[in-house]
Structures are given as structure tokens and as C-alpha cells.
TITI-518915 format. One record per residue (C-alpha): x, y, z. Coordinates in Angstrom, 2 decimals. Each point is the difference from the previous one (the first is absolute). Layout:
PT      east     north        up
PT         X         Y         Z
...
***
This chain:
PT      east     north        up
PT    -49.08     25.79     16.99
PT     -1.99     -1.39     -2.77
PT      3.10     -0.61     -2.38
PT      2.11     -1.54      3.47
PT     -3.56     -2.69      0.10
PT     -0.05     -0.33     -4.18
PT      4.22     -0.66      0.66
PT     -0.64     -2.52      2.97
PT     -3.15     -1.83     -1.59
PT      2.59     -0.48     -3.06
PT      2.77     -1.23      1.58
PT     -2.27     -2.43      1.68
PT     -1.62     -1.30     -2.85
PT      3.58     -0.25     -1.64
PT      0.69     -2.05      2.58
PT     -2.87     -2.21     -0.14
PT      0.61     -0.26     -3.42
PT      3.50     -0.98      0.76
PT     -0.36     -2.63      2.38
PT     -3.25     -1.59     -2.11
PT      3.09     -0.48     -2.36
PT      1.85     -1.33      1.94
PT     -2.61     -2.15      1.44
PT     -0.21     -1.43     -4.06
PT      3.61     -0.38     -0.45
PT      0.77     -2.92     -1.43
PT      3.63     -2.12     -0.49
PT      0.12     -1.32     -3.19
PT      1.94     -2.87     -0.48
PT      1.18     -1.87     -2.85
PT      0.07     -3.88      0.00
PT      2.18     -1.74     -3.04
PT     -0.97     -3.84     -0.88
PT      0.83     -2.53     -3.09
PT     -3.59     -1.97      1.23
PT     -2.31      1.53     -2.86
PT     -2.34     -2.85      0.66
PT     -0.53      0.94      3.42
PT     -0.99      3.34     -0.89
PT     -3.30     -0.44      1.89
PT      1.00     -1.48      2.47
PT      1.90      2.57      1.30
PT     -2.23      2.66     -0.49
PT     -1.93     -1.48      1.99
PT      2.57     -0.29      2.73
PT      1.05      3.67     -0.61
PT     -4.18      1.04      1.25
PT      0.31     -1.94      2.88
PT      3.17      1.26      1.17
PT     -1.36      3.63     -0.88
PT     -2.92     -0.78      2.16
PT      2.55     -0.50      2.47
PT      2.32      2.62     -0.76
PT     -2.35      2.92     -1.87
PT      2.56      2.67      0.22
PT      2.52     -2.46     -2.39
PT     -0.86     -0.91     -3.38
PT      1.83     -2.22     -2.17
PT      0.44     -0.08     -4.14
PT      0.88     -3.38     -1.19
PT      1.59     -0.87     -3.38
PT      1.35     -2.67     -1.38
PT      2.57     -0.71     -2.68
PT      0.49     -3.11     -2.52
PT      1.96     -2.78      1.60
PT      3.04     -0.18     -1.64
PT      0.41      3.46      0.16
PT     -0.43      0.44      2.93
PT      2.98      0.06      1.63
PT      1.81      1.89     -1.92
PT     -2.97      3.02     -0.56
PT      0.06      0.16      4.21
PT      4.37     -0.32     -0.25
PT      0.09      3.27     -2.32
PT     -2.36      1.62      2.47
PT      1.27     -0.82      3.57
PT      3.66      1.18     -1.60
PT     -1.34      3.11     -1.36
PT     -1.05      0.73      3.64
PT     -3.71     -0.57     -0.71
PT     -2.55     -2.77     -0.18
PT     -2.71     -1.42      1.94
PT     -0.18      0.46      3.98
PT     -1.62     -3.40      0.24
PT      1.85     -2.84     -2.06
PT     -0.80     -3.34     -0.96
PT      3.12     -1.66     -0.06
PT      1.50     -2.97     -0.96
PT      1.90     -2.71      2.43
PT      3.63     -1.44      0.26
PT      2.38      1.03     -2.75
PT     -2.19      2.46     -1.49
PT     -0.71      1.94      3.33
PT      3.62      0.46      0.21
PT      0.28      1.79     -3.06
PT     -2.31      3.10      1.40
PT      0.93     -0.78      3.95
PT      4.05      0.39     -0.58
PT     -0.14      3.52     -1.67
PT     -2.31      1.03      3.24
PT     -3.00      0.63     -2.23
PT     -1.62     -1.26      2.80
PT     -1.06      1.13      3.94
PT      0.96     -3.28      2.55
PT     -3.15     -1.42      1.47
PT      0.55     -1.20      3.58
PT     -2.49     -0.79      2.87
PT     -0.12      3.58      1.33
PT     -1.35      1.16     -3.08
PT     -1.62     -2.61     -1.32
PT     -0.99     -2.24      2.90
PT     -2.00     -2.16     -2.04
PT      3.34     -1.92     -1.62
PT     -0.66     -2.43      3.11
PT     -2.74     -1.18     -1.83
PT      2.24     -2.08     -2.51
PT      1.71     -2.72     -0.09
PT      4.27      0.07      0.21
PT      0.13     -1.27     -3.69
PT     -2.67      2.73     -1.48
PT      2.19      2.88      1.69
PT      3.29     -1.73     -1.43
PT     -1.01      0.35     -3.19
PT     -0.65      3.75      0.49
PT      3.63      0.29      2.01
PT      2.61      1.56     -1.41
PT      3.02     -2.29      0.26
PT      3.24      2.67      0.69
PT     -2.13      1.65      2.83
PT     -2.58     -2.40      1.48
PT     -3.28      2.39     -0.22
PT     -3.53     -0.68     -1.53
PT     -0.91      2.38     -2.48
PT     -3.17     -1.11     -1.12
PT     -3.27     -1.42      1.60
PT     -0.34     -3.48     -1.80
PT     -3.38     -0.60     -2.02
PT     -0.21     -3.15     -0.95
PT      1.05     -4.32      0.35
PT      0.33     -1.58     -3.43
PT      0.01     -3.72     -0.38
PT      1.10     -2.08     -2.95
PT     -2.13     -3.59     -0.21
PT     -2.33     -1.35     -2.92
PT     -3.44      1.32     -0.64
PT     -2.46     -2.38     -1.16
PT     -3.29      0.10     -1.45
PT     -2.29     -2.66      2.42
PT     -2.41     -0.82     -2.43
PT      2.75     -0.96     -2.71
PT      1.38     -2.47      2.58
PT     -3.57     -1.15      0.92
PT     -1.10     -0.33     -3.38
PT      3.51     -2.57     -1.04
PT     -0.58     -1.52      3.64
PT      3.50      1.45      1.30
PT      0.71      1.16      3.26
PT      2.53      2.76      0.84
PT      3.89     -2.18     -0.57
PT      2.48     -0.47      3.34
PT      2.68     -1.16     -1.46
PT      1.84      0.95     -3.45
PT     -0.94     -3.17     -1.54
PT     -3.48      0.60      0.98
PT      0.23      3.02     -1.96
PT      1.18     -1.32     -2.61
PT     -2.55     -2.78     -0.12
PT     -2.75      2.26      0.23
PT      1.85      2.49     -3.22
PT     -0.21     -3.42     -1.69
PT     -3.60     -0.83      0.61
PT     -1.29      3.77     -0.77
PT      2.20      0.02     -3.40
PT     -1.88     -3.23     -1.01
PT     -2.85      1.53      0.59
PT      0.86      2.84     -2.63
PT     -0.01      2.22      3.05
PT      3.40      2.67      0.34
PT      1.40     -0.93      3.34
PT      1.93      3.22      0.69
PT     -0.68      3.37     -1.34
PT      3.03      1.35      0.20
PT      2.50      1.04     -2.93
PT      3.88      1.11      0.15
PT     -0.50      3.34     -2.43
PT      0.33      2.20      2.92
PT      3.09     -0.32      1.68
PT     -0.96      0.85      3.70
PT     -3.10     -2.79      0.07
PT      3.12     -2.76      0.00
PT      1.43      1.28      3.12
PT     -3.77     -0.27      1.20
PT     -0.75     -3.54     -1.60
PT      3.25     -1.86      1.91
PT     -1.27      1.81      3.17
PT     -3.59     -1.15     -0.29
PT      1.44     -3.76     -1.03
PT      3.42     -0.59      1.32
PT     -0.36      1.44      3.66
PT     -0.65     -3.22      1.48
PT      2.73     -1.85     -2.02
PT      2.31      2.67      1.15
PT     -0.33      0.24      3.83
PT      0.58      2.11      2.62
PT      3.78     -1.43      0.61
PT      0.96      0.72     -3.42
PT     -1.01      3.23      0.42
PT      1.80      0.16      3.49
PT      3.12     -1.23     -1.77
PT      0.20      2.57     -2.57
PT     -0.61      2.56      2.55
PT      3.42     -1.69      1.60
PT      1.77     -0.22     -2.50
PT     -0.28     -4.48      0.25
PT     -1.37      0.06     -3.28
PT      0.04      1.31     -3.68
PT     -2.67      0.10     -2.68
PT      1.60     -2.59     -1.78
PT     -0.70     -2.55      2.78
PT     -1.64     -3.18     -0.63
PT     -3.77      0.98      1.76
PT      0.45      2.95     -2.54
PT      1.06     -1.68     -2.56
PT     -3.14     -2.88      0.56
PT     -2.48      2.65      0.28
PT      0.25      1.66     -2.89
PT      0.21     -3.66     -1.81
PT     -3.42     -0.27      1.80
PT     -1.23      3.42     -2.17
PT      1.10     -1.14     -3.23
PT     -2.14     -2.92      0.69
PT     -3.02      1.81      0.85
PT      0.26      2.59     -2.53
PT     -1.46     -2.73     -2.80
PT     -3.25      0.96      1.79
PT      0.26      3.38     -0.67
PT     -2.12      2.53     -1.94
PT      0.43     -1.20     -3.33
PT      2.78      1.66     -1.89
PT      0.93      1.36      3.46
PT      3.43      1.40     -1.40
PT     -2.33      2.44     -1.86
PT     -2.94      0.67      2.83
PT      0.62      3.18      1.69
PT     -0.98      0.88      3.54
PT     -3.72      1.62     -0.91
PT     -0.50     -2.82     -2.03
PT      0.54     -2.59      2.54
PT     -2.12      1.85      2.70
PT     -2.99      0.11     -2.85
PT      0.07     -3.30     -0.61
PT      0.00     -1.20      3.22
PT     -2.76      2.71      1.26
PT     -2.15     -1.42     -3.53
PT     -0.06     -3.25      2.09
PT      2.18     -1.69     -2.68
PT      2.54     -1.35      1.73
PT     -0.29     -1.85      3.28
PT      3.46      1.71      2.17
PT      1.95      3.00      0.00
PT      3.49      0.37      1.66
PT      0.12      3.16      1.22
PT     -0.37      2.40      3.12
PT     -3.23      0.16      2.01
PT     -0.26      3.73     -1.07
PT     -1.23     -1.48     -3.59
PT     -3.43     -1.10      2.18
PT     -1.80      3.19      0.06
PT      0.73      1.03     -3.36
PT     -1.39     -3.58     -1.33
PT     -3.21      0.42      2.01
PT     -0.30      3.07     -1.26
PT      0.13     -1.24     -3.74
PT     -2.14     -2.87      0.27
PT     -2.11      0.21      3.94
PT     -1.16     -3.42     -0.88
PT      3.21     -1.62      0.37
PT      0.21     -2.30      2.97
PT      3.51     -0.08      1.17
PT      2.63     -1.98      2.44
PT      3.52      0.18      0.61
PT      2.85     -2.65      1.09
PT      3.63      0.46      1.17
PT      2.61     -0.95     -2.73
PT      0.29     -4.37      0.13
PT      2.29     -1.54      1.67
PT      2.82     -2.21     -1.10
PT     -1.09     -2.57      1.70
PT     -3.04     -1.11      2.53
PT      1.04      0.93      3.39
PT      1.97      3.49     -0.60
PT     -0.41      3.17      0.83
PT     -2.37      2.02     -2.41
PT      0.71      3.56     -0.07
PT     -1.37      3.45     -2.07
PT      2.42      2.84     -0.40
PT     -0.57      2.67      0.99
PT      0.76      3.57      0.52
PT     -0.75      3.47      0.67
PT     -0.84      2.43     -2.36
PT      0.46      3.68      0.38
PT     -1.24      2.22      2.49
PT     -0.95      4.25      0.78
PT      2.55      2.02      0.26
PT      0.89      3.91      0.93
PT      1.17      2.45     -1.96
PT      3.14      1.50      2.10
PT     -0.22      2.86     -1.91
PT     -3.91      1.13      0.50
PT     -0.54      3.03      1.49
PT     -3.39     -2.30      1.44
PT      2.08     -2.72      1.84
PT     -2.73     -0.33      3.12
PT     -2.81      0.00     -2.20
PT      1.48     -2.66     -2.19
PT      1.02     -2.09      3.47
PT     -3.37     -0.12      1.04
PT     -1.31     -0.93     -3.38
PT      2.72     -2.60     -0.10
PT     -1.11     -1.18      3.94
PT     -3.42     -0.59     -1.63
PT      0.82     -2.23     -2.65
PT      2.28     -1.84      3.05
PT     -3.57     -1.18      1.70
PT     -1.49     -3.08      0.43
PT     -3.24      1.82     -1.05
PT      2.04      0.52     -3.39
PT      1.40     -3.11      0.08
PT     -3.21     -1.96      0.32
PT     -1.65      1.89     -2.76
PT      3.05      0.08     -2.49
PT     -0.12     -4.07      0.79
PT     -3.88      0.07     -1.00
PT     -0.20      2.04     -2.54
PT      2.70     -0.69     -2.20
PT      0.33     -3.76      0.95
PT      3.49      0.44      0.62
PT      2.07     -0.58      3.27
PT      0.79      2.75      2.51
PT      2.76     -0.76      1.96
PT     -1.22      2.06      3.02
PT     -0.52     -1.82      2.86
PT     -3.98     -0.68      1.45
PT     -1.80      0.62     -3.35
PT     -3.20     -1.95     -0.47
PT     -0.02     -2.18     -2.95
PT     -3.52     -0.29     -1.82
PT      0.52     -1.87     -3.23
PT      0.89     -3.70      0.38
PT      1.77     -0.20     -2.83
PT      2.17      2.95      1.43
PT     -0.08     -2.20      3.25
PT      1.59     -3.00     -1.85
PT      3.09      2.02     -1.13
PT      0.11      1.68      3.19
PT      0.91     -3.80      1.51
PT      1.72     -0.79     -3.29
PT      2.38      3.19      1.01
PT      0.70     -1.28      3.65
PT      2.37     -2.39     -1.43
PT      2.46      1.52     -2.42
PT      3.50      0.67     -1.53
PT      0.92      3.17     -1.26
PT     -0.55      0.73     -3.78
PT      3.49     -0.12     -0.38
PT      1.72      1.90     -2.44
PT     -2.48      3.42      0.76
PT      0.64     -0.21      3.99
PT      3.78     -1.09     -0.41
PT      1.18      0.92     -3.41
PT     -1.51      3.26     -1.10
PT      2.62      2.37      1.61
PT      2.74     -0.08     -2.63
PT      0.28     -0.49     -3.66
PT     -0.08     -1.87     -2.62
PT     -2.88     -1.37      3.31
PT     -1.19     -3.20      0.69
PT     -3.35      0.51     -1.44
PT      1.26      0.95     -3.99
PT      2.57     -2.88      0.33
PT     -2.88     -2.13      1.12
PT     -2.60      1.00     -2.67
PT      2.10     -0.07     -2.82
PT      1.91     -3.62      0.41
PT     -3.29     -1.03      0.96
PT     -1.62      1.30     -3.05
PT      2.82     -1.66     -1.85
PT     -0.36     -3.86      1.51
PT     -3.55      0.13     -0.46
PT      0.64      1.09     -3.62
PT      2.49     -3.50     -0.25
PT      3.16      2.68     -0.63
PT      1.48     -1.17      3.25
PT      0.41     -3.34      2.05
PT     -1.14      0.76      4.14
PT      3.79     -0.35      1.17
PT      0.81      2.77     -2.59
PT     -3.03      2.56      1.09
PT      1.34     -0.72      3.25
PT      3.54      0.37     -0.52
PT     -1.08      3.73     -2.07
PT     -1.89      1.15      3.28
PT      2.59     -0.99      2.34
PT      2.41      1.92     -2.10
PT     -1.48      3.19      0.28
PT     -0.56     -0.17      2.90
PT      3.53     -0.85      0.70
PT      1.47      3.42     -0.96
PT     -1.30      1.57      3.38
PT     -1.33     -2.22      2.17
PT      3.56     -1.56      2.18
PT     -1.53     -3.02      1.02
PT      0.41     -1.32     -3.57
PT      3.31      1.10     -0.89
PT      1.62     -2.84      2.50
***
């Protein structure tokens, strides 16, 4: 009798023991990102959702930039990687959606896709089968950033129109003061630059017409606008040819130059260098008074799913999470940079102006159309850029180089 009790009274704490174990199980989940800089930001996200969710916890790492992509390619092929991915939009989604790296996010499983926008969800969509694959995470503009006190200082006021702007370069360089911070050196801040300063001198019916197939890139309001850049570029960094991407932002965060041309993701990071700094922004000018200014904008990257984790409903409510307007609101705040979830609460009112800034837009062209196929819109736009600015090519033959690549895969200009 006394060995049947010592038997039962341990079999009974075994099973205590078991379920206490149970009880303390937690699903660990992995979550892949290129955004070092927002290292703790996210941790801080991760506690909250574990105070939501205590039996999941979630390991996030991050990766350099430009090797991104292809560190999180090998992996995903090799049947591994992250269950939680931070992936980028339009052409490169496609190149980890069309393997089926990915799991399909739809409203059953993640109801929370109603609370975006058409356009945030498109650029998340894989084009041969119509389905989202990744929760969007953010709205980047293109515009100017300028330092107010600068402008105060010369008795300037924020430029309307392109000879406004160019009026005001004038009156800033005669004041031994560097208009623009930006330089050429690194190829991908050109694409950025005729964003931030050509949107407006572009139009949304030029875009509309390249879209149909009306137009070419070696059409006249093409051709005009990037006449309009060589102009400007005089007010450049000096030696811009030679000033890299870094450079620019330091000079510009040093409060030595009075604009940068740029995205509205460059904010934080120059508060962060120099808190002092008392900043404004302005849609690109306009050709003339009267037109329709306009930012560019678009949508960049989202969180994905790994399809093959063995932790898929874990991951989808992880993924749900960072789909809130709870999130939303305090990715917005924290990081000064625009959610594109619907109903956030915007705090900063310098966040507020590019929040209005954003409601009237074109596309940033050559990412949301162009980035699918190669040699893609963006390289052919950097490097002919890089080459006019340098006075190695006339605008009608950057153009003509652009439209030509372009050319060998996109129909609409092979008529």
C-alpha cells in the first residue's frame, strides 16, 4: 500500500511538474529586419506585444542594408530564415513572394489588412496572383527639408514656384551660405534628389501617361525637368560630384546648409544628430504659379511570414500586432516617420506637415513602376542622372539612355 501511495504521489507530482511546464512554454519566434537604427524601437514594441501575448517571445536581428536581401534570399531558399520578415515593397517583394518563400495574408487571417489603404497593400501584392504578402510599415515622401532659422536668418520664406527656388539658392549663395546639401557620389540619392525637386514639374498626367503607354521618357516635360536639375545643381554641396550620401546628411544636420532634397525618413535621423535643429518641409516647386504641387511618394516594405515556419500562428498574431493602429500611432511618434495605417494619431507637427504634404502625391516613379525587371528604372535613373549632373550628358541624352532601357521590356515603348 505504501509503495501504490509513494507511486501515485509521484505520478502526481510528475504531472504537476509537467503541466507547470507547460504552463511556461514559450514560442520563440524569430523576426529578420535591415532597420539597425530602429533597434530600440522595436524592442520596445516586442515587450508590449509580449505583455499581450506572454506565452510568444520574439528574437529580433537585423542585417546591414545592402545585404540584406540577399543574406534573407540564401536563407528562405535553403528552407530556413526568420518566421517574421521585414520585407521590402514592389519589385523587390517579388523576388521572395514568386518562389513562395512566403504564407498569403488575407482578411481571415490577418483581418487587420482593412486597416490600409488600396495603394499600401499594392505594393505588398504580388502581381501574377493578386495576394498581399506582407503587412505594410511605412509612407515615405520625397519633398525638401529646410532648416527655418537659415531661411529666417537670409529673410527667405519657403519657394512656390521653381523660380522662387531658384531666387532664394541665389540669395543664400550670396550670402556664403550652401543652398543644398546634397552631392551625386552615391548613386541612389539622384533618384531621391529629382523626386524631392522635380515631382511638381512632372505631374500626375505624365505619370498617368507613362502608365498608358501616351508617353516616353524622352518627352518634352521629361526632357524640361531634368533641364530644371542641371540648373539647380549649381547650388549644390560644393564639389557635389565628390559628396557622398553621409556627407551630405552631416552637413546638412551641422546646420551648414539651408535645404536637403531628400525623403522625410532623413528627419529623425537629423534630429537625432543635432536636437537643436528647427526644421520645415515644402512640396517640390512648381513650374509655374497656379499648378499642381505634388511629393512622391511611396510605400516602403512591410512584415511578412515565413511559409515555411513550423510557428505560422504565432508569427500571424505577431504580424496582426504590428497591423494596429496602436502600432501605427506609436511607430508614427516615435520614429517620426509615416504609418500608413489608417486612424493613427499624429503628435509631432512637423510629422503633421508631411502627413498633409503626402495627401497630394505622384508615385516615386521608377521604384513603384520600374523596379520589377532589369537593367530597372531606378539604376538607369541614377546613373544618367549622375552623368548630366557631372556635364557628361545633355538632358535629352539622359533621357533618351533611360528610355532605352527601359525599352527592352516594357511594350509600351517599343511602338
Amino acid at each position: 500500500m505504501k509503495l501504490t501511495r509513494r507511486m501515485m504521489m509521484g505520478a502526481a507530482m510528475g504531472g504537476y511538474l509537467l503541466s507547470a511546464g507547460a504552463a511556461m512554454a514559450k514560442t520563440d519566434l524569430t523576426f529578420w529586419s535591415w532597420r539597425q537604427e530602429d533597434r530600440a524601437f522595436y524592442t520596445d514594441m516586442i515587450k508590449k506585444f509580449q505583455e499581450k501575448e506572454p506565452e510568444i517571445s520574439v528574437k529580433f536581428e537585423t542585417y546591414a542594408p545592402e545585404n540584406y536581401q540577399t543574406i534573407l534570399s540564401t536563407a528562405l531558399a535553403a528552407g530556413r530564415g526568420p518566421d517574421v520578415i521585414q520585407v521590402r515593397a514592389y519589385g523587390n517583394l517579388e523576388t521572395i513572394a514568386t518562389p513562395g518563400y512566403l504564407l498569403a495574408l488575407d482578411k481571415q487571417n490577418v483581418p487587420e489588412l482593412a486597416n490600409f489603404p488600396e495603394a499600401a497593400l499594392a505594393a505588398e501584392t504580388l502581381r501574377s496572383d493578386g495576394k498581399v504578402y506582407a503587412v505594410p510599415f511605412a509612407t515615405q515622401t520625397m519633398l525638401v527639408i529646410y532648416n527655418k532659422k537659415i531661411f529666417a536668418d537670409a529673410g527667405l520664406k519657403p519657394p512656390e514656384t521653381w523660380d522662387e527656388l531658384i531666387a532664394a539658392s541665389q540669395a543664400l549663395k550670396a550670402k556664403n551660405i550652401t543652398p543644398f546639401a546634397n552631392g551625386t557620389a552615391t548613386a541612389w540619392q539622384n533618384e531621391t534628389i529629382v523626386a524631392a525637386l522635380l515631382s511638381s514639374m512632372l505631374g500626375k498626367q505624365f505619370e498617368e501617361d507613362i502608365a498608358s503607354g501616351k508617353a516616353n521618357f524622352t518627352d518634352p516635360r521629361y526632357v524640361n525637368a531634368l533641364s530644371k536639375l542641371k540648373d539647380i545643381s549649381q547650388y549644390f554641396s560644393p564639389n557635389f560630384i565628390g559628396v557622398d550620401y553621409a556627407s551630405s546628411q552631416q552637413l546638412f544636420a551641422a546646420g551648414r546648409a539651408a535645404m536637403f532634397a531628400g525623403g522625410s525618413f532623413e528627419v529623425a535621423n537629423f534630429k537625432a544628430q543635432n536636437p537643436g535643429l528647427d526644421l520645415g518641409v515644402f512640396a517640390s516647386p512648381v513650374g509655374k504659379a497656379g499648378d499642381e504641387r505634388l511629393i512622391a511618394r511611396y510605400y516602403d516594405g512591410g512584415y511578412a511570414v515565413n511559409a515555411k515556419s513550423e510557428k505560422k500562428d504565432a508569427a500571424l498574431k505577431f504580424v496582426r500586432f504590428l497591423a494596429t493602429p496602436e502600432y501605427g500611432t506609436t511607430f508614427t511618434n516615435a520614429l517620426k516617420n509615416l504609418s500608413p495605417i489608417k486612424g493613427i494619431k499624429i503628435e509631432d507637427p512637423l510629422t503633421q506637415d508631411v502627413a498633409k504634404l503626402a495627401d497630394n502625391s505622384m508615385s516615386y516613379l521608377m521604384l513603384v513602376r520600374f523596379r520589377y525587371q532589369e537593367p530597372s528604372g531606378s539604376v538607369l535613373l541614377q546613373s544618367n542622372v549622375q552623368k548630366l549632373l557631372a556635364g557628361q550628358q545633355t538632358p535629352e541624352q539622359a533621357a533618351a539612355e533611360i528610355n532605352k532601357g527601359i525599352a527592352t521590356y516594357y511594350k509600351p515603348f517599343q511602338k
